[in-house]
C-alpha positions in Angstrom: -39.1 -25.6 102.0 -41.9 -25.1 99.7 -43.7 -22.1 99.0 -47.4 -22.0 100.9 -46.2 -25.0 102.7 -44.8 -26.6 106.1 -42.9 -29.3 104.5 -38.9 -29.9 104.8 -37.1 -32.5 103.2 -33.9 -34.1 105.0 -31.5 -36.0 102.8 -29.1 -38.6 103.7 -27.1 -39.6 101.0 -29.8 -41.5 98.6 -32.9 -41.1 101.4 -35.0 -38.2 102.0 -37.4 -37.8 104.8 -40.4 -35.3 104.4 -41.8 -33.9 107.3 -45.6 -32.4 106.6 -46.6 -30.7 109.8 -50.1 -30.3 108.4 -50.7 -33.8 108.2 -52.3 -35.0 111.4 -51.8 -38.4 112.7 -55.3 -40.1 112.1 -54.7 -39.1 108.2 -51.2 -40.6 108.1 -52.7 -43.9 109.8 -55.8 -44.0 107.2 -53.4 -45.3 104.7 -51.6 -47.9 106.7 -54.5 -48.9 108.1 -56.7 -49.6 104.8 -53.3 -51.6 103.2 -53.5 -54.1 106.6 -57.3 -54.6 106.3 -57.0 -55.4 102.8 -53.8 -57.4 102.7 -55.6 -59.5 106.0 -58.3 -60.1 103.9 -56.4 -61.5 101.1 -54.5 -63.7 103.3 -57.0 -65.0 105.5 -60.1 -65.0 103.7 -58.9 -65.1 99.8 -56.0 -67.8 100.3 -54.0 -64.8 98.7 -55.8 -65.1 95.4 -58.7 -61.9 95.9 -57.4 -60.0 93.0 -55.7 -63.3 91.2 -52.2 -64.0 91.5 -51.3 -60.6 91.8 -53.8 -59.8 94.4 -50.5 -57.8 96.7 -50.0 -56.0 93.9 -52.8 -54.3 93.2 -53.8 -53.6 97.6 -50.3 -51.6 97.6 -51.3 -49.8 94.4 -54.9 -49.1 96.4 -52.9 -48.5 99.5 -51.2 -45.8 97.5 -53.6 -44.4 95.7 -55.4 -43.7 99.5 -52.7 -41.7 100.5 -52.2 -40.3 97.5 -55.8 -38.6 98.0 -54.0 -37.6 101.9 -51.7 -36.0 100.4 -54.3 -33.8 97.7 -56.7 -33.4 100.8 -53.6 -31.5 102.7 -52.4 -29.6 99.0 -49.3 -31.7 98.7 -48.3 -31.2 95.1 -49.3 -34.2 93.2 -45.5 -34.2 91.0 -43.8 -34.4 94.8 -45.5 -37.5 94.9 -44.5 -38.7 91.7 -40.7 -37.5 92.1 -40.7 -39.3 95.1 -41.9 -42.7 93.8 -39.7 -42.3 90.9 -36.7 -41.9 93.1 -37.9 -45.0 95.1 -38.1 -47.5 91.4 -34.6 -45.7 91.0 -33.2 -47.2 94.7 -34.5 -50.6 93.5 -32.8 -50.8 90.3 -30.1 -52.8 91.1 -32.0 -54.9 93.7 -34.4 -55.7 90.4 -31.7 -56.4 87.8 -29.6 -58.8 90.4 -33.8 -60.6 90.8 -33.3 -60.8 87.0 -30.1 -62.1 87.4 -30.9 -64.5 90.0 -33.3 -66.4 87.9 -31.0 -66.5 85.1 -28.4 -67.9 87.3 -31.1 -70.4 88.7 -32.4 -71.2 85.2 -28.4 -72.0 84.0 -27.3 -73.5 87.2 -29.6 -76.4 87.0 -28.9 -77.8 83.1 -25.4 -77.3 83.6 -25.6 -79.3 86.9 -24.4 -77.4 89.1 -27.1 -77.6 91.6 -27.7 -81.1 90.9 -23.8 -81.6 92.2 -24.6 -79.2 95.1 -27.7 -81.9 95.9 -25.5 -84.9 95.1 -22.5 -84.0 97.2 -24.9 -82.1 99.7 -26.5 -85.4 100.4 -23.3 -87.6 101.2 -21.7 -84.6 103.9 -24.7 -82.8 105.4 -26.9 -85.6 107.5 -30.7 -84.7 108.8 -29.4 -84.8 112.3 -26.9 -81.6 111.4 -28.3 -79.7 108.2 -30.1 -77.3 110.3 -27.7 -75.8 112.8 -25.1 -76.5 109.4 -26.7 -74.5 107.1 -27.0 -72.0 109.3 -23.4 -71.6 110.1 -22.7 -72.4 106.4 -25.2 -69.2 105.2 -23.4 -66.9 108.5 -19.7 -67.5 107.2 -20.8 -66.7 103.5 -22.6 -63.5 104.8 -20.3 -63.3 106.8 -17.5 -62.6 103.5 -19.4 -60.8 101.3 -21.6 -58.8 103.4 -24.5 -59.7 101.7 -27.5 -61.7 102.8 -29.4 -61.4 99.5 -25.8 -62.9 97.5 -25.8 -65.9 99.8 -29.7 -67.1 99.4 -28.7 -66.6 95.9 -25.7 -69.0 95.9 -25.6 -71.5 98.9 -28.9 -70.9 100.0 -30.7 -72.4 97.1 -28.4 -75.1 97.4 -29.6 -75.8 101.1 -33.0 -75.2 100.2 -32.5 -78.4 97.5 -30.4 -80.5 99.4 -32.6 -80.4 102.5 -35.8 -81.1 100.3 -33.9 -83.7 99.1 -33.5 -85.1 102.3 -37.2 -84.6 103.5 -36.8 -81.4 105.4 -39.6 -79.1 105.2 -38.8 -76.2 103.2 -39.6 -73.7 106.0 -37.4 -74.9 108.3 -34.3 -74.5 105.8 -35.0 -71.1 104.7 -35.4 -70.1 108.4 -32.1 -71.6 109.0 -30.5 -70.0 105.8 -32.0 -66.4 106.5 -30.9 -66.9 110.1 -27.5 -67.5 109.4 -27.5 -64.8 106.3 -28.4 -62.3 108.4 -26.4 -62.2 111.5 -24.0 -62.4 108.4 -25.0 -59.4 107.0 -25.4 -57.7 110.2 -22.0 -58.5 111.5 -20.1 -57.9 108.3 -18.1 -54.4 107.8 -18.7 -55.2 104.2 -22.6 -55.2 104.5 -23.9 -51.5 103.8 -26.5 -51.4 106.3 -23.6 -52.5 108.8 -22.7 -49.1 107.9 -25.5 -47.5 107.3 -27.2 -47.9 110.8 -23.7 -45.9 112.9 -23.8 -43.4 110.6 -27.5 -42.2 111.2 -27.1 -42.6 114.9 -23.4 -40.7 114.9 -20.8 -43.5 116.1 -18.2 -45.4 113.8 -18.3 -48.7 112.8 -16.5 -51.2 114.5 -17.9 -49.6 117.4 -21.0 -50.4 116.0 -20.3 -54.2 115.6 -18.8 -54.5 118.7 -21.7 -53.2 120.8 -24.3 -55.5 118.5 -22.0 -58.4 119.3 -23.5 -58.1 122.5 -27.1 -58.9 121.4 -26.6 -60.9 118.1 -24.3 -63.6 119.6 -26.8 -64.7 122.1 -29.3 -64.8 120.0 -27.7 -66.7 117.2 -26.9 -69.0 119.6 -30.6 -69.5 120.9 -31.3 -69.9 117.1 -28.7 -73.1 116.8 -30.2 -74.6 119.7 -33.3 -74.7 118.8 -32.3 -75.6 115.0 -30.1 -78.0 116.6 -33.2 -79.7 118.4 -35.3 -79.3 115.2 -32.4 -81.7 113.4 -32.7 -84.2 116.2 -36.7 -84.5 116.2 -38.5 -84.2 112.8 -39.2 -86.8 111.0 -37.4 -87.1 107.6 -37.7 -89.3 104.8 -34.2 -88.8 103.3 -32.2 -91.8 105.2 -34.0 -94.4 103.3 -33.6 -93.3 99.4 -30.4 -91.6 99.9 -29.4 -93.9 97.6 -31.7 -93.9 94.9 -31.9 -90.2 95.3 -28.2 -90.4 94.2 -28.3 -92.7 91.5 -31.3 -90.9 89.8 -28.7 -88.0 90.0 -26.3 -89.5 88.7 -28.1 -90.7 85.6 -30.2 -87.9 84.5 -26.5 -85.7 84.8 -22.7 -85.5 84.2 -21.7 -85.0 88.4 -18.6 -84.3 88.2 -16.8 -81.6 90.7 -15.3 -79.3 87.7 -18.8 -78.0 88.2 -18.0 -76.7 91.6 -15.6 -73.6 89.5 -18.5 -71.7 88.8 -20.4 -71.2 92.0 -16.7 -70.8 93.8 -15.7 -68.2 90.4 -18.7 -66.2 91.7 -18.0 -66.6 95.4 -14.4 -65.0 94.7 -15.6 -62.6 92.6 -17.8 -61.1 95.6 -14.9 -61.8 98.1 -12.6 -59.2 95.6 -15.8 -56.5 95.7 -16.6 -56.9 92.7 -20.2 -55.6 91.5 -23.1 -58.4 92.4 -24.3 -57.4 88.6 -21.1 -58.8 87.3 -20.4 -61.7 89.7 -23.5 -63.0 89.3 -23.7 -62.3 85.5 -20.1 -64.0 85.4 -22.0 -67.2 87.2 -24.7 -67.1 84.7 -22.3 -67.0 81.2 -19.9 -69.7 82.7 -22.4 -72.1 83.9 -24.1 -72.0 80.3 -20.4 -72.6 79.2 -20.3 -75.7 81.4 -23.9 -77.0 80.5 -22.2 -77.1 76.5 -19.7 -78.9 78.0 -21.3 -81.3 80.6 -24.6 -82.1 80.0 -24.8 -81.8 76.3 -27.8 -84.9 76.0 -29.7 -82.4 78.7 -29.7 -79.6 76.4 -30.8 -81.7 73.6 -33.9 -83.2 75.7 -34.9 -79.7 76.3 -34.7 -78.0 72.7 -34.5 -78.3 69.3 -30.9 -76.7 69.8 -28.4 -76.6 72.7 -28.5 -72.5 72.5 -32.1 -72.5 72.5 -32.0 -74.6 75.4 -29.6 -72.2 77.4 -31.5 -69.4 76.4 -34.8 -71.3 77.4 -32.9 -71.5 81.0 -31.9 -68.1 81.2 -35.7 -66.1 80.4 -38.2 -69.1 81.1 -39.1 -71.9 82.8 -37.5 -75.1 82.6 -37.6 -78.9 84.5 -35.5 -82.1 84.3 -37.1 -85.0 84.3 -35.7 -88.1 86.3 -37.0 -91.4 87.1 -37.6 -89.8 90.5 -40.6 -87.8 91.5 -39.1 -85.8 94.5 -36.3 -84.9 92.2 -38.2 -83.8 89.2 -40.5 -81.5 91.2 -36.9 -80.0 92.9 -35.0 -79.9 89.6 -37.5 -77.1 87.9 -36.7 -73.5 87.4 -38.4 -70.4 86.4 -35.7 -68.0 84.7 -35.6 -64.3 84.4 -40.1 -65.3 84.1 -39.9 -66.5 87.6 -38.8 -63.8 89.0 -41.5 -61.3 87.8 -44.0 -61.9 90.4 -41.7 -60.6 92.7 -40.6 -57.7 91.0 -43.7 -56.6 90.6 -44.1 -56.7 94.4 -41.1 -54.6 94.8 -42.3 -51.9 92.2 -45.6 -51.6 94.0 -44.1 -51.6 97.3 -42.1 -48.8 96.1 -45.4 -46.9 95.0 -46.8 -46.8 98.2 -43.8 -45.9 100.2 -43.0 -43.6 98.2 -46.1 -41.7 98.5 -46.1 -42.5 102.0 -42.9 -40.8 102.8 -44.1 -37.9 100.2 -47.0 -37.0 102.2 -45.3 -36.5 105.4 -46.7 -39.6 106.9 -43.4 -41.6 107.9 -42.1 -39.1 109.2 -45.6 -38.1 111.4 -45.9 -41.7 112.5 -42.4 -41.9 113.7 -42.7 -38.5 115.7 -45.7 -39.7 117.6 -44.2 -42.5 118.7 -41.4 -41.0 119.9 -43.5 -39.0 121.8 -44.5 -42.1 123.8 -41.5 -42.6 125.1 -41.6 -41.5 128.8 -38.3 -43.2 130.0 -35.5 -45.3 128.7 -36.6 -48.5 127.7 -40.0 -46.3 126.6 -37.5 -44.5 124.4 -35.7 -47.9 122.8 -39.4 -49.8 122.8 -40.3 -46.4 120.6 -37.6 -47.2 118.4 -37.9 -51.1 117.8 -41.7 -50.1 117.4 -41.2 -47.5 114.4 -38.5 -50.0 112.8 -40.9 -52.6 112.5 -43.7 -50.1 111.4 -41.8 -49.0 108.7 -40.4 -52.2 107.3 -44.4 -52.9 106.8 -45.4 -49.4 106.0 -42.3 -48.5 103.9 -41.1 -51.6 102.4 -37.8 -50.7 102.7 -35.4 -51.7 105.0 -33.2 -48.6 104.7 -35.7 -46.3 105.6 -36.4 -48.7 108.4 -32.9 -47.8 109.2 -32.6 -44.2 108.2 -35.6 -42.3 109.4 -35.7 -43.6 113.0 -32.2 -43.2 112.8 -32.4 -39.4 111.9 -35.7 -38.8 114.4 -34.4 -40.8 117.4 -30.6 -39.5 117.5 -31.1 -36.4 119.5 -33.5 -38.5 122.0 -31.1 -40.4 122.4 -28.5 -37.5 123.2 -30.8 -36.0 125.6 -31.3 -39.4 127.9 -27.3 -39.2 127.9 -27.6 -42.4 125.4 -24.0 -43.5 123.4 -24.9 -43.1 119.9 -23.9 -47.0 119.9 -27.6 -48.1 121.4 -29.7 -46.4 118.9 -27.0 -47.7 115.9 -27.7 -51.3 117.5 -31.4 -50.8 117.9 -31.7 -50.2 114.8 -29.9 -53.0 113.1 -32.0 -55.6 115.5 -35.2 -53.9 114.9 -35.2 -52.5 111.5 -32.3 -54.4 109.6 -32.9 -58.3 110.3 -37.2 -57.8 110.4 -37.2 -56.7 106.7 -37.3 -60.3 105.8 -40.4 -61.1 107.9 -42.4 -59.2 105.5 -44.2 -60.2 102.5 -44.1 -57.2 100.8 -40.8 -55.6 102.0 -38.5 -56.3 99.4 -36.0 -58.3 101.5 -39.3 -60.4 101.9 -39.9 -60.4 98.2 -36.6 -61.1 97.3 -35.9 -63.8 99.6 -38.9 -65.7 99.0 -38.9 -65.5 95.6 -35.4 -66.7 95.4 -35.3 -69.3 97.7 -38.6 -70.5 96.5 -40.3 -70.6 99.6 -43.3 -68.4 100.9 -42.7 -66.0 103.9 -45.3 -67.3 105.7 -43.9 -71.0 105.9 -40.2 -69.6 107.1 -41.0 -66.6 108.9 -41.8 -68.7 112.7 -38.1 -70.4 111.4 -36.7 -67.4 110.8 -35.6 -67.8 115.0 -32.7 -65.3 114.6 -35.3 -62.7 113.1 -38.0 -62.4 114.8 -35.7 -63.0 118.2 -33.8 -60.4 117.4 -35.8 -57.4 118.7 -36.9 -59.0 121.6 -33.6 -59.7 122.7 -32.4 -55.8 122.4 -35.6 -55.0 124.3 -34.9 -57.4 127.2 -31.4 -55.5 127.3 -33.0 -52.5 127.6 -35.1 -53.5 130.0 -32.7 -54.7 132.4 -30.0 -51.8 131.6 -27.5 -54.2 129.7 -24.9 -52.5 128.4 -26.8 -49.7 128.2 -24.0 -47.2 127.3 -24.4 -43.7 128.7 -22.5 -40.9 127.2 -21.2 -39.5 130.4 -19.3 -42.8 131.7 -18.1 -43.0 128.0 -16.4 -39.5 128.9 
C-alpha cells in the first residue's frame, strides 16, 4: 500500500496486478479507447503506413503516453509507472532474444539448405489435397513435445509455410493451419507453461486441468480439420503442374542431401531433453552454418567475398538465393537478426502501454466491472472470456490475459459453487489461444513475424483460435460439464 493512496499490488510469481480504486471506469476506458481509434485508422484508412512502417509503434507509445496522463490526473507516481514498464521489457527478454535467434536461425537455415531440403522433400510426401489438415497435425504433435507453440512456428512451421507456397497454397491458410495445430499443442502439453499457469490462478492441479479442457479443445480441433480438410479438397493450387521443375531448380541452385535433416532434428531433441530455447535454437543456428561450410560451399561464394562473411551476412541481415525459378527465389529470401526488428519493436511498445495500463489501476478496474455484469452462470463465464480477450488487446500479454482474470474471477467462481477446473479452462480457451489473433500482442508479433505472414491474412484461418471461445461459451450455455464444487464433494 502506498502512503496517500488506495492502491495494492498483488504478485503472482513474475505478475503483479494493481488495483487503483480512485480510478473510475470511463478514465480507465479513455486509454483503450484512443489506441482502437487510432490503430483502426491506421488499418483501414492508412493501409497501416500513417506514421510509416512503424506506424503500430508509435499509436502504443501515444496509447501510453494517454494513460500515462490517467495515471498523473489520479496522483499515481510517475516512477510506479516506469518500474512497471521496466518490469514488463524484463518479462520479454527472453521472448526478444529467441526473435533474435529466430532470424539467425532463418538467415543460416536457408544457405545451408536446410529449408530448401524441407521444400524439396516437403513437396514429394505432403500433396495439396492433405497439407492442410497435415500440417496441422504435424505443428499439434511438435507442440505437442515441447510445449511450445512459439518453438514449432520456429522449426516446422516455416517449413510448412515454404512447402505450401511452394505448392501454390495461400500463405494464410498455412499459418492458420500451423497456429491451429501449435496451439492445441501448447494448450494440451504439461510442458507448456501457460498449461500451468492457467490451474494455478484458478486453484486446481494440472492434469486436472488438461483433462477438463480436453473436453472443449478436442471438438474444436476437430471442427478445425474438417474444415482444413475441405479447404485441401477445394482451392485451387498451382503446385501439381511444376512440381517438377520446382524440384529440379532445387536441386541445382543446392546440395539436397538428407544429412541436412541433423540439424533441425539436433534442435528438436534438444527441446524434447528441456533444454533452454536460447541454447537449442542457438545450437541450430552454429551447426547449420557448420553445414552450409560443408554443403553448399559455391552458395556462400555467390553471396560474399568470403564464406564467413557470407554466414555472418545470414545470421544479422538479409539474404536471397537466386534460382532459375521465380516462385522459388521470392521463397528462398531471409531477413536475419534485421528481420526481426520490426517486430521487436512491437513487442517493446506493447510492453509500454501495458505496463502503464496495469500501473494505473486500469486492468484491474476494467476486469472488476465486468465481473460485475455477471448476473448468472454463463453471465459469469461470458465475463470471463470477455476480459480475456480485452486484455490480450489491452495488455499485450497473454499471461496477464491469463493471470489477472484468473486472480479476479476465482472467488466468483467459488461463490456460484464453480470447480476451480471451469475458470482454469476458461481461461486457456479465452485468454491463452486468442493472443495470436492480435497484431500487437506479442504472440501476434512473434508469430507473424516469424512465419512471415501478416495476422490479418491468417487470423479467419486460424479456425482453432478464434473457435475456441465460442465453443467454451456454448458449453456454458448449455451446462456442459459444468463442474460444481458440491457434486465434486
Amino acid at each position: 500500500m502506498q502512503e496517500g493512496k488506495k492502491i495494492t499490488e498483488i504478485k503472482i510469481g513474475d505478475q503483479k496486478i494493481i488495483d487503483d480504486n480512485q480510478l473510475s471506469l470511463k478514465q480507465a476506458l479513455i486509454p483503450v479507447l484512443f489506441l482502437m481509434l487510432l490503430l483502426s485508422y491506421n488499418i483501414f484508412f492508412a493501409d497501416g503506413a500513417w506514421l510509416g512502417d512503424y506506424s503500430n509503434q508509435f499509436i502504443l507509445l501515444i496509447g501510453g503516453t494517454v494513460a500515462a496522463v490517467m495515471g498523473l490526473f489520479n496522483k499515481v507516481p510517475l516512477k510506479s509507472m516506469l518500474d512497471e514498464v521496466i518490469e514488463n521489457w524484463k518479462s520479454v527478454f527472453v521472448p526478444i532474444m529467441i526473435l533474435f535467434l529466430v532470424g539467425a536461425l532463418a538467415g543460416t537455415w536457408l544457405i545451408s539448405g536446410i529449408i530448401p531440403a524441407m521444400v524439396y522433400y516437403g513437396l514429394q510426401v505432403l500433396r495439396p489435397e492433405i497439407f492442410l489438415p497435415a500440417s496441422v497435425i504435424i505443428a499439434a504433435i511438435i507442440s505437442i513435445a515441447t510445449g511450445s507453440s512459439w518453438t514449432t512456428s520456429a522449426t516446422v512451421g516455416i517449413a510448412l509455410v515454404g512447402i505450401g507456397n511452394a505448392l501454390g497454397i495461400p500463405s494464410g491458410m498455412i499459418a492458420g493451419a500451423v497456429i491451429s495445430g501449435a496451439y492445441f499443442g501448447d494448450k494440451m502439453s504439461p510442458l507448456s507453461d501457460t498449461t500451468n499457469l492457467a490451474p494455478a490462478m484458478a486453484g486446481t492441479s494440472l492434469f486436472t486441468h488438461i483433462r477438463y479442457m480436453a473436453y472443449t479443445t478436442v471438438p474444436t480441433i476437430l471442427i478445425a480439420l474438417i474444415v482444413f480438410a475441405v479447404l485441401s479438397g477445394t482451392i485451387e493450387t498451382s503446385g501439381n503442374a511444376d512440381i517438377s521443375d520446382l524440384l529440379s531448380s532445387i536441386d541445382s541452385s543446392f546440395n539436397i542431401t538428407p544429412w541436412l535433416f541433423v540439424v533441425p532434428l539436433s534442435v528438436i531433441v534438444l527441446i524434447l531433453l528441456k533444454t533452454k530455447p536460447l541454447f537449442a535454437l542457438s545450437t541450430g543456428v552454429v551447426l547449420a552454418a557448420i553445414f552450409a561450410l560443408v554443403f553448399q560451399s559455391d552458395i556462400l561464394t555467390n553471396l560474399s567475398d568470403s564464406k564467413i562473411q557470407s554466414i555472418f551476412k545470414a545470421i544479422f541481415t538479409d539474404i536471397q538465393i537466386v534460382t532459375n525459378n521465380d516462385k522459388l527465389t521470392e521463397l528462398f529470401s531471409a531477413g536475419g537478426m534485421k528481420g526481426m526488428l520490426w517486430t521487436i519493436c512491437l513487442i517493446i511498445c506493447a510492453m509500454v502501454f501495458g505496463g502503464v495500463m496495469d500501473a494505473i489501476g486500469a486492468l484491474s478496474k476494467i476486469t472488476e466491472t465486468l465481473l460485475s455484469l455477471a448476473s448468472n452462470i454463463f453471465g459469469l463465464f461470458a465475463s470471463t472470456v470477455v476480459s480475456c480477450l480485452g486484455l490480450n488487446a489491452i495488455a499485450s500479454d497473454q499471461y496477464l490475459a491469463i493471470v489477472i482474470p484468473g486472480k479476479m474471477f476465482k472467488k466468483a467462481f467459488e461463490d456460484r459453487d464453480l470447480a476451480p477446473e471451469n475458470l482454469s479452462r476458461t481461461l486457456e480457451d479465452s485468454g491463452t489461444v486468442t493472443s495470436v489473433l492480435i497484431p500487437w500482442n506479442t504472440c501476434g508479433a512473434y508469430q507473424s513475424g516469424v512465419l512471415g505472414v501478416g495476422v490479418s491474412e491468417y487470423a479467419i484461418f486460424a479456425i482453432f483460435n478464434w473457435l475456441s471461445p465460442f465453443m467454451t461459451l456454448i458449453f456454458a450455455a448449455f451446462g456442459l460439464k459444468v463442474r460444481q464444487l458440491s457434486k465434486k464433494k
